[in-house]
N, C-alpha and C positions, 0 to 999 in steps of 0.2 A: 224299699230295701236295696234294689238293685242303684239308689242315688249312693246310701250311704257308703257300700263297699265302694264305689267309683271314689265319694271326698275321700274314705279312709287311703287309697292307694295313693291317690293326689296329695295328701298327707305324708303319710311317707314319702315319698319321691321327694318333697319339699325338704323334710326335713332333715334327707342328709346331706341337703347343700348347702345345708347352716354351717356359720362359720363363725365360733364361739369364742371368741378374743379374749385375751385375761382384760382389757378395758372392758370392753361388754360386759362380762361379769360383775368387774369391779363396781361400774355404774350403775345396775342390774341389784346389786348390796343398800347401795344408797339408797335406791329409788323404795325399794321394796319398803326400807324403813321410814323413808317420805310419803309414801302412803297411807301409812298407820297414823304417823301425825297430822296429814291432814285431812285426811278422807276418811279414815274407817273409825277415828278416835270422834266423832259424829256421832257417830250410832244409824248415818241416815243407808250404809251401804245394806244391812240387814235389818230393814225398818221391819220386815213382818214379822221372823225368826228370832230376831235379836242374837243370834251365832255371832256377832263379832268378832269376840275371843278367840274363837277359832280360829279365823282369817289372819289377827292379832299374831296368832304365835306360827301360822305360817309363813306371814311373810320374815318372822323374827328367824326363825330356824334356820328359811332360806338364807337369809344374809349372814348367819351365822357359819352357814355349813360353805358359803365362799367364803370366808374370813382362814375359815380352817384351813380351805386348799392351800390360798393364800400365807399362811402361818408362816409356813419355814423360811420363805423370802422376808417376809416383814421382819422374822426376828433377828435373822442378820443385818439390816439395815435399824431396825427399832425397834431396840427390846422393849423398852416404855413404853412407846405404844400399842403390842403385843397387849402387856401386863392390862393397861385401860379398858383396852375391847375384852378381856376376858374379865373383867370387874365389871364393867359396863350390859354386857349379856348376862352375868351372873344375876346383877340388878334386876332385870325386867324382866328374866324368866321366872323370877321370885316372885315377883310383882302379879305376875300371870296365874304360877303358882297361887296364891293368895285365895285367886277369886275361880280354882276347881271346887266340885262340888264332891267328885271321887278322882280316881286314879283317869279317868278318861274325858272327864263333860268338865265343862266349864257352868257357872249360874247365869242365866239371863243378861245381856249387856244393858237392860232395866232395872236390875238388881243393884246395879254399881251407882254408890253415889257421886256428885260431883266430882268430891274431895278425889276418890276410886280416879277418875277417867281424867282426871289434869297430876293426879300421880304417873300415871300411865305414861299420857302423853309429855312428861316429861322427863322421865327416864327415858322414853325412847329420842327424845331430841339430843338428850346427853349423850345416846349411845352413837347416833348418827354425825355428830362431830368428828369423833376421832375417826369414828367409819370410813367419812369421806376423807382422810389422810394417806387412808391407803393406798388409793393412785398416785398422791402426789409422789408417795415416798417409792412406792415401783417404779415410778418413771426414769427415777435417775439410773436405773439397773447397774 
């Protein structure tokens, strides 16, 4: 007991000397949506549980909810691509939607057929294009 409060205070102390960068984030967007296509769109990250979907729409959310920070710069600079990412999120949260079974669970990531898991994974490839636009187009500030 007396280890964990020591990591937890080491923890903290850590992490307020993070230093959160609108790149970091930005990239931090990408990646989260890079990992769904290439790691968790497998099925091998929750081979016993088969929770997936779960993971599936956090990392979706996460990169949603920087988009949002993100937003009001983008759409002075591109409204276009504003428009995309919120089609593009609309998309594959539908997608996700699809395969609940009530308001909170998803169905087994063994449930889902092929067809299911390379729809997935491709929506989320489509949403991660324009994803990765958004640094470019912050950069020029």
């Amino acid at each position: 007991m007396d280890q964990l409060i020591n990591d937890i205070k080491e923890l903290k102390a850590k992490i307020a000397t993070v230093k959160v960068t609108p790149d970091i984030m930005l990239t931090g967007a990408v990646d989260l949506l890079n990992e769904v296509a290439t790691q968790k769109i497998t099925g091998e990250e929750e081979v016993f549980s088969h929770t997936d979907l779960y993971d599936f729409r956090a990392n979706i959310e996460g990169a949603e909810k920087i988009f949002e920070l993100f937003k009001p710069l983008i759409e002075k600079k591109d409204a276009k691509l504003v428009k995309t990412l919120e089609t593009e999120f609309k998309n594959v949260n539908g997608l996700l939607d699809k395969h609940m079974i009530d308001e909170k669970n998803y169905k087994s990531y063994t449930d889902l057929s092929e067809v299911d898991t390379k729809e997935l994974a491709e929506a989320v490839t489509k949403l991660g294009e324009p994803l990765s636009q958004m640094g470019v187009i912050l950069d020029g500030k």
